[in-house]
C-alpha positions in Angstrom: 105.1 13.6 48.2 107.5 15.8 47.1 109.4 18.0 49.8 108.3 15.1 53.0 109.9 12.6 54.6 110.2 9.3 53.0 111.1 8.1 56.8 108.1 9.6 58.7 105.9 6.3 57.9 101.7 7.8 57.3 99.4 5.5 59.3 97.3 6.1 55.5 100.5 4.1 54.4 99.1 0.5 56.0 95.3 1.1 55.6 94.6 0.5 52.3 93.9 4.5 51.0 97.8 5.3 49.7 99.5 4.6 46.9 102.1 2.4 48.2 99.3 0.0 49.3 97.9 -0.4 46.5 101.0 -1.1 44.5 101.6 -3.8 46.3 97.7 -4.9 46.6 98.2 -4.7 42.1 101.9 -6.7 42.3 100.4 -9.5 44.5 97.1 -9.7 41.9 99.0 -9.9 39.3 101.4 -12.7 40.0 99.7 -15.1 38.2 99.8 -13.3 34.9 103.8 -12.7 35.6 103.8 -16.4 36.0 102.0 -17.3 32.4 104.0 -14.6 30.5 107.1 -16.3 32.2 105.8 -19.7 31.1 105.6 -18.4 27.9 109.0 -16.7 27.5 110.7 -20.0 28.9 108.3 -21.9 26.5 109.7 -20.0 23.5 113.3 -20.4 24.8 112.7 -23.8 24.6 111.9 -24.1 21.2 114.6 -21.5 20.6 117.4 -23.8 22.4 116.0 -27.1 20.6 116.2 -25.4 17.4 120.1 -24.3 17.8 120.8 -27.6 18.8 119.4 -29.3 15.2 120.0 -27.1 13.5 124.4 -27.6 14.7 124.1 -31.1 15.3 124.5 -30.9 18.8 123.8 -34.0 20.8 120.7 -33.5 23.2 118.8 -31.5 21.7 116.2 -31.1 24.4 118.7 -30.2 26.8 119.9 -27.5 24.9 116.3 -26.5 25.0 115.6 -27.3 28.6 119.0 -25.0 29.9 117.7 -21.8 27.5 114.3 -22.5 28.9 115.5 -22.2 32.5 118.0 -19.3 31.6 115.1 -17.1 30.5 112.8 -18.0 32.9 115.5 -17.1 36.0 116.4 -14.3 33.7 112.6 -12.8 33.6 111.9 -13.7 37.3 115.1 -11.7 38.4 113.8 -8.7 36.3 110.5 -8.9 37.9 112.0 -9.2 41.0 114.7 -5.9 40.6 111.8 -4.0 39.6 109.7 -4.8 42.6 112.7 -4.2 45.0 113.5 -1.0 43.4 110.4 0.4 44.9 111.1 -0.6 48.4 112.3 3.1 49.7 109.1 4.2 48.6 107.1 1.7 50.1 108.5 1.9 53.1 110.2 -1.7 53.8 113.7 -0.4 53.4 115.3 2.9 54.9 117.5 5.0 52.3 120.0 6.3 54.4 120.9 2.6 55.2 121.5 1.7 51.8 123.4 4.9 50.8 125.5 5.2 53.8 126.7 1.3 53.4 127.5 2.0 49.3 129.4 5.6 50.8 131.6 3.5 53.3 132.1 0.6 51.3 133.3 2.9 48.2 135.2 6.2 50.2 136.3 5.1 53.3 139.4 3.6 52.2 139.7 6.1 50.2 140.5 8.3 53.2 136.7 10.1 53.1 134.8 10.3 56.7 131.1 10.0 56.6 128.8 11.1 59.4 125.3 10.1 59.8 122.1 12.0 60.7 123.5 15.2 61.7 121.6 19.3 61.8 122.0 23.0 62.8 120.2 22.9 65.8 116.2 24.0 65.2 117.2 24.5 61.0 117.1 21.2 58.5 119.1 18.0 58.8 120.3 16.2 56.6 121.3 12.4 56.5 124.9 12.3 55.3 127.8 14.4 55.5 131.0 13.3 54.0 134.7 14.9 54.2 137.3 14.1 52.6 140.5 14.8 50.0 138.2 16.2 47.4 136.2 18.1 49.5 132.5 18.2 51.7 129.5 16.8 50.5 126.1 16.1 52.4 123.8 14.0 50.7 120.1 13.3 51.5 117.5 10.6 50.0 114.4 10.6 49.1 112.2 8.7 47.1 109.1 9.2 44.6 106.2 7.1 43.2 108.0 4.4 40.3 106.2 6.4 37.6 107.2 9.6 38.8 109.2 11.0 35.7 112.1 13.4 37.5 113.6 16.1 34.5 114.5 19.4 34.0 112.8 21.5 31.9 113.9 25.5 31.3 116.8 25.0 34.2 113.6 24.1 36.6 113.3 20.9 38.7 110.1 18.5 38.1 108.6 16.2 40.0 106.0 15.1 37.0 104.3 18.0 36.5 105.1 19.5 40.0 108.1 22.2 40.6 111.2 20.7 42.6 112.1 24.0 43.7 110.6 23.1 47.5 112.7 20.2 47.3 116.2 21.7 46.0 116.1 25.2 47.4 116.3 23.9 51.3 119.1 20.9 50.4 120.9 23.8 49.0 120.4 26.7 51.9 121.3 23.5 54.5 124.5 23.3 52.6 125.4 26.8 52.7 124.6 26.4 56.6 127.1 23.4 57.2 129.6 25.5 55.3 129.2 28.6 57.2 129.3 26.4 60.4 132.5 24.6 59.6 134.4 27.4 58.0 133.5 29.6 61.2 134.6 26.8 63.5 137.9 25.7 62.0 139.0 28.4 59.9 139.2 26.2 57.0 137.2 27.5 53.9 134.7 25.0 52.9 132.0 25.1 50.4 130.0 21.7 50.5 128.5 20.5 47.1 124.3 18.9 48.0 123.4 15.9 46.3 120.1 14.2 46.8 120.1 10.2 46.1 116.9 9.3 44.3 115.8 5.6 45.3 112.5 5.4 42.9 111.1 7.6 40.6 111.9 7.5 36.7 115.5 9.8 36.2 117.2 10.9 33.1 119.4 8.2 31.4 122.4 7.7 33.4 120.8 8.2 36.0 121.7 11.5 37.6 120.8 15.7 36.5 122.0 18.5 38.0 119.4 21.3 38.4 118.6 24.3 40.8 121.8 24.1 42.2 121.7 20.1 43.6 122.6 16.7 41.9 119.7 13.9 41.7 121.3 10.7 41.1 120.8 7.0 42.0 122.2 5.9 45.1 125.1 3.6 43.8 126.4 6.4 41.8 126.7 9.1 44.7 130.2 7.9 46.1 131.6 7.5 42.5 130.2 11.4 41.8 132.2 12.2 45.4 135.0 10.9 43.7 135.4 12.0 40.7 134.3 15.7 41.7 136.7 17.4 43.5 135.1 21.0 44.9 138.8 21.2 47.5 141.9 19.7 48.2 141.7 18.6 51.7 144.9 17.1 53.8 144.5 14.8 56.6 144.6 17.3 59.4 142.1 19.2 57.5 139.9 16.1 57.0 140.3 15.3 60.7 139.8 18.9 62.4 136.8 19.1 60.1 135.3 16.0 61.1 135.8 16.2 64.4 134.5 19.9 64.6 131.1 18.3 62.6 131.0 15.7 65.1 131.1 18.0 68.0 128.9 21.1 66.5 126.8 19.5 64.5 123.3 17.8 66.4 122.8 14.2 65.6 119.5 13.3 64.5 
């Protein structure tokens, strides 16, 4: 739902009453149609591939037929499978943060960026990443909607299908003007720290990010690249250091 935790697992979630349990009840039913319209695809590459080969002369015929067959058969059996992973966030068999903070490390840390983990204002809102570095302060949180959950903007308002995002937006925002009033206080450096929330199912824009209410939604593999390419600072290395440090130390880890 949105504006709760996509971490704090319902017990509804395993006892056959929520929408992630039946999504899954549906995807298991349904194999063996996926299974004949695969057949079917492969059946047609076959023909396709047999036809190529005639039609150039190519020795083998068949085989030409037999390797298209298998390519579009893997091809539509990955596809299947991508979609179905896609959803895991929201089903609750993988953790977001995970996934985002291995793509943030992997992408920014040798590119001189620090990222924390899990850290709040003691009794106000955490959040799960913050990241420092030469382009500035960022915190980034996840979340993650039902697969046919359309996410736009519409009049410079945030929807959640047909629900307002405000609930959702409005507190990343306010925790971001908190770390920033934190850190600025406790090292004298002037920091303003940009929100971005990384959406791990739910149906976004094309391209796969919109900025709206004051927060950027985008996919989680293109959050460090955004980080990147955005500078809100210019940050030097004793900056990037005291700041960190001072997060570390100030800053509750959840």
């Amino acid at each position: 739902m949105p504006g709760g935790s996509i971490y704090v697992q319902q017990d509804e979630k395993f006892t056959g009453s929520s929408p992630q349990w039946w999504y899954e009840k549906f995807w298991r039913e349904d194999a063996q149609n996926r299974r004949r319209s695969r057949a079917v695809k492969a059946a047609a590459g076959f023909v396709a591939g047999f036809a190529l080969g005639l039609r150039f002369d190519l020795p083998y015929s068949a085989l030409y037929g037999l390797l298209l067959a298998g390519l579009v058969a893997a091809g539509d059996w990955w596809l299947d499978w991508r979609s179905f992973r896609a959803t895991a966030v929201w089903r609750g068999r993988r953790r977001g943060e995970a996934i985002t903070g291995r793509l943030l490390r992997r992408s920014l840390g040798r590119r001189g960026y620090r990222v924390l983990d899990g850290r709040a204002i003691r009794d106000q809102a955490s959040i799960d990443h913050l990241v420092i570095g030469p382009g500035g302060v960022w915190i980034v949180d996840n979340e993650s909607w039902s697969p046919d959950t359309e996410i736009a903007t519409y009049g410079g308002r945030l929807f959640f299908g047909e629900k307002y995002g405000t609930k959702v937006a409005k507190p990343l925002v306010e925790t971001a003007a908190a770390f920033a009033e934190l850190l600025t206080r406790e090292t004298g450096v002037k920091v303003t720290i940009t929100p971005l929330l990384a959406v791990h199912c739910g149906m976004m824009p094309r391209g796969g990010s919109l900025t709206v209410e004051g927060v950027t939604l985008l996919k989680p593999r293109l959050v460090a690249r955004s980080i990147r390419q955005t500078a809100t600072a210019r940050l030097d290395e004793t900056q990037i250091e005291l700041l960190a440090r001072t997060a570390a130390r100030e800053l509750q880890r959840v």
